[in-house]
C-alpha positions as CSV (number, residue, x, y, z in Angstrom):
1,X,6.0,-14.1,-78.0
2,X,8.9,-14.0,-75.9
3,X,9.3,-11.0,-73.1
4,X,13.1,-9.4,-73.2
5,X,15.1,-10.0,-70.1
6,X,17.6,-7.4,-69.3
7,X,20.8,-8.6,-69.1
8,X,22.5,-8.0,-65.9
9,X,26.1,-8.6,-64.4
10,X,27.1,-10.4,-67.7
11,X,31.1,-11.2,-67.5
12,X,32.2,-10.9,-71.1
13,X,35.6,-12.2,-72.1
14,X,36.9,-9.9,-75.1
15,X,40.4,-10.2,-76.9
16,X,41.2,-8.0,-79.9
17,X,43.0,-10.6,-82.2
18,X,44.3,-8.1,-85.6
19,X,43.4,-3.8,-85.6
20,X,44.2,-1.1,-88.4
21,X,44.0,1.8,-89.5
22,X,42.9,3.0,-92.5
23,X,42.7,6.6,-93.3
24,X,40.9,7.7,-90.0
25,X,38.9,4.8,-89.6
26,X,40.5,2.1,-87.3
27,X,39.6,-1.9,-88.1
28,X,39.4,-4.9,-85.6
29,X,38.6,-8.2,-85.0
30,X,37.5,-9.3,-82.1
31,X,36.9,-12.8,-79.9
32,X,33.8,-12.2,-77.3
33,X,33.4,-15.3,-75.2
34,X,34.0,-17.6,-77.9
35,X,32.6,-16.0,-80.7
36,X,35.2,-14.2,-83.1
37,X,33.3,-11.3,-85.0
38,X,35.4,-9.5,-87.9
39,X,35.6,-6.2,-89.2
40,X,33.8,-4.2,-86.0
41,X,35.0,-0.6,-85.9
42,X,36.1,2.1,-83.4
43,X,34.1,5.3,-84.3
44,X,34.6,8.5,-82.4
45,X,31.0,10.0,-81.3
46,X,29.8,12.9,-79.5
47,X,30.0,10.8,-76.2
48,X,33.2,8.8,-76.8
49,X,34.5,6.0,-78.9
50,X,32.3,3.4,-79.4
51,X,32.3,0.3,-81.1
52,X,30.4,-0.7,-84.8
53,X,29.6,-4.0,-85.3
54,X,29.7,-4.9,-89.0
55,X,26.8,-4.3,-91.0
56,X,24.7,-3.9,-94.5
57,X,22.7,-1.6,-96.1
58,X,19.0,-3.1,-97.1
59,X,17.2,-2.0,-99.8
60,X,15.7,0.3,-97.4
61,X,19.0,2.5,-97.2
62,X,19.1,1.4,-93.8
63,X,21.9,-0.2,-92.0
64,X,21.4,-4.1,-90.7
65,X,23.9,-5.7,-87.9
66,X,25.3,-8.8,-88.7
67,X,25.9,-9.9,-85.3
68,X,25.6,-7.5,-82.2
69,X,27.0,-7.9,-78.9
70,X,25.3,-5.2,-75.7
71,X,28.4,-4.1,-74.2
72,X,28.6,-2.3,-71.1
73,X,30.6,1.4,-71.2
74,X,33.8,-0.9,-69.0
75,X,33.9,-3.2,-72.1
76,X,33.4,-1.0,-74.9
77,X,36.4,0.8,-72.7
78,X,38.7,-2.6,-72.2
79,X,38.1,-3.3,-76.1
80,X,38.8,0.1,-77.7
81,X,42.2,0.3,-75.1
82,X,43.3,-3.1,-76.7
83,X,43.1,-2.2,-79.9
84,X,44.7,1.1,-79.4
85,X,47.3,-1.0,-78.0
86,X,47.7,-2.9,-80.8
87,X,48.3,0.6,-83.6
């Protein structure tokens, strides 16, 4: 079984490449070192924007990432700014 590592001092390279907004939820894809991910959200929480990645719902009711990325507060900050930029 394989231990998990934190990940520490990780330089992420993120461009937002298309945002919108629809009714008050705002839309956005997104390049991250390479990788471009589509239809991640901006949601407003009790602590400050954050970013969902896209996702299903199992038969469980429960809600499965298809891809997710750990993003430090500064990137979840740099990502949400250029996509603001981009409304």
């Amino acid at each position: 079984m394989m231990k998990k590592k934190e990940a520490s001092n990780v330089s992420i390279d993120a461009k937002v490449t298309r945002a919108n907004q629809v009714n008050d939820t705002v839309f956005f894809d997104v390049v991250i070192n390479g990788v471009t991910i589509y239809g991640c959200k901006v949601i407003e929480g009790k602590n400050g924007d954050f970013i969902s990645f896209p996702s299903h719902k199992g038969k469980d009711d429960k809600y499965y990432n298809h891809v997710w990325v750990k993003l430090s507060d500064d990137d979840t900050a740099a990502i949400v700014k250029q996509v603001e930029e981009m409304l």
